[in-house]
Residue, then its C-alpha position, 0 to 999 in steps of 0.5 A: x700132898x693134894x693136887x690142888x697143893x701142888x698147883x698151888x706151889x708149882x712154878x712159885x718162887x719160893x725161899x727155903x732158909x735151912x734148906x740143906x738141914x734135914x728137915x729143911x732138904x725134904x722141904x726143898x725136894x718136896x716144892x722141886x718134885x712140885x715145880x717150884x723154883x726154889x732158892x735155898x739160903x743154909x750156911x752149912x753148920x749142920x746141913x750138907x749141900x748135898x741134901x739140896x736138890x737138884x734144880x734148886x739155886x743153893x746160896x750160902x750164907x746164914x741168916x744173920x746177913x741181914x742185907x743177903x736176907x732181905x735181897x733173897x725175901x725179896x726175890x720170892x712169894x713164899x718163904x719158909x724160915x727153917x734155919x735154926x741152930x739146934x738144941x745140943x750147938x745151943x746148949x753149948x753156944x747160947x750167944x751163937x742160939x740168940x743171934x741166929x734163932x732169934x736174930x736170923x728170924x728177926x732179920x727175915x720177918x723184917x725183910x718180909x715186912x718190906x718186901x711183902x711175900x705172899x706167906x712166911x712159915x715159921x718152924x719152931x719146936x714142941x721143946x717150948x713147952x718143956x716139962x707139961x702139966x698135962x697130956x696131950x699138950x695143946x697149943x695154948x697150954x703154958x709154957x715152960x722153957x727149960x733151954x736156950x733153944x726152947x727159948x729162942x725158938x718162941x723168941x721167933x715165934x713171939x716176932x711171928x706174931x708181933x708182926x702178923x698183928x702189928x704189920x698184917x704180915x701173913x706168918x703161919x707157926x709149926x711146932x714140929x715133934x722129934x722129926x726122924x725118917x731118910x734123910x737124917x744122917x748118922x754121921x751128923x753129931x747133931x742127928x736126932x735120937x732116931x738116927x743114933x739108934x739106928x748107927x748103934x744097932x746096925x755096927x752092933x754097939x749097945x743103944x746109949x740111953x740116958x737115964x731110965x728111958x722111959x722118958x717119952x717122945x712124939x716121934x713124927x715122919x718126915x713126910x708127914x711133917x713136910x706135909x703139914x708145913x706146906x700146907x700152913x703156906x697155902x692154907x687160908x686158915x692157917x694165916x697167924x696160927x700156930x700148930x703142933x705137928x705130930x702124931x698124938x701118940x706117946x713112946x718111951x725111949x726104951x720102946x723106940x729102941x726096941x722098935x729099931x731092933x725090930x726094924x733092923x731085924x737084930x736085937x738091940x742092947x741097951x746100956x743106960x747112962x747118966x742124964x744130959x743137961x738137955x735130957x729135962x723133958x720127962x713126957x711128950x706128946x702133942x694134940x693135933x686136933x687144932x691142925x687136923x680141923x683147921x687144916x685137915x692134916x693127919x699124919x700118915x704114917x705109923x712108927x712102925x712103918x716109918x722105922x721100917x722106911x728108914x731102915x730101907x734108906x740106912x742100908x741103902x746109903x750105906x751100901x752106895x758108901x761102900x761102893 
């Protein structure tokens, strides 16, 4: 980040709900390194206390407590609203999906209604889009909601915008693309397909693809999306927006696994096994022409160079376990 970002962030309280989640801890990390002091609100289901930084207040607890939403909201000037569940614990617990997905945001827009923090980021997921008619995929493009967590992942982002127009509450809205780098543990069974890969190839096991794998994904680093979402709660523009944040380039699954074995430095075998109930989306691949000319973000790191980075931190961790 510029260093006009940073002194836009630093010394601000700042409320990262999800903040022990992968994304989420990098987010918090980044705003600490920057001078923030930041409250982090995770109730632990997928995150780990130890992805909070140090320096950060941890509380725990989950967004569903709308009393503890509305105190934390009002102790900060800026929130990003990061806690979700994912979309394989949705998949398996629509109920659980709705009344933290769709409810949890609800809560923290409502709190935010009364406590007026200066911004609240939302982060969705290009999954709501589903299967696309065309590509790239654009922001305004149709929708198509194959999940429950596609679902409601826009429930959020349509009270996002509810309460921008309704209330003038200043909300921003980005809809990250398969977000993989260090920090994404393998030993997390909610881990992204990235991570997985990585686990396989370095114990030596065959890659488990399912389907054909040539299913596509816009595979983007972390630092990059950390980036744009900063970003979207201290730029102008970006006030009742919403942004795809990826990388505009396209990559087969069978090719992310080839580019891991590259990355590992060992050749990845590959068994290919049947579809899941979440495996519905064919090809994706976002436009980042809207952020890029609104909010002069590109991203900065290549596939390539981000498997490679992670790779770094994989053998790195590894080693400090085995210690």
């Amino acid at each position: 980040m510029t260093f006009s970002a940073e002194r836009a962030l630093g010394g601000r309280r700042i409320l990262v709900t999800g903040g022990a989640g992968f994304v989420g801890g990098a987010v918090s990390r980044r705003l600490v390194d920057m001078g923030a002091r930041v409250t982090v609100l995770d109730d632990l289901f997928t995150g780990k206390a130890e992805t909070i930084p140090t320096g950060a207040q941890f509380v725990q607890g989950s967004v569903t407590d709308h009393a503890m939403v509305r105190d934390l909201v009002a102790e900060n000037s800026l929130v990003f609203h990061m806690a979700a569940r994912n979309i394989i614990a949705s998949t398996a617990n629509p109920r659980d999906d709705f009344e933290t997905n769709i409810g949890g945001t609800l809560n923290v827009l409502m709190a935010a209604r009364e406590s007026r923090p200066d911004r609240v980021v939302y982060t969705s997921s290009t999954s709501v889009y589903g299967n696309p008619r065309s590509i790239p995929i654009n922001e305004d493009d149709g929708l198509v909601l194959l999940s429950p967590y596609a679902v409601s992942k826009l429930g959020g982002e349509n009270y996002c915008t509810a309460f921008y127009e309704s209330y003038g509450l200043p909300v921003a809205v980005v809809r990250y693309s398969n977000v993989y780098g260090p920090g994404q543990r393998p030993d997390n069974p909610y881990c992204g397909v990235v991570s997985k890969f990585f686990a396989s190839v370095m114990a030596g096991e065959p890659l488990m693809i399912h389907g054909d794998g040539e299913q596509t994904r816009d595979f983007t680093y972390v630092d990059d999306a950390v980036d744009a979402t900063l970003l979207a709660a201290i730029h102008p523009r970006a006030e009742g927006e919403v942004f795809n944040v990826g990388t505009g380039i396209e990559t087969s699954i069978n090719q992310l696994a080839r580019e891991i074995g590259r990355a590992v430095g060992r050749e990845a075998r590959v068994e290919h096994v049947d579809r899941r109930d979440i495996d519905n989306i064919r090809r994706r691949v976002v436009n980042i022409e809207k952020i890029r000319r609104m909010l002069h973000w590109v991203p900065g790191t290549t596939l390539d160079r981000g498997l490679d980075a992670t790779a770094v931190w994989l053998r790195a961790s590894r080693e400090g376990a085995g210690r």
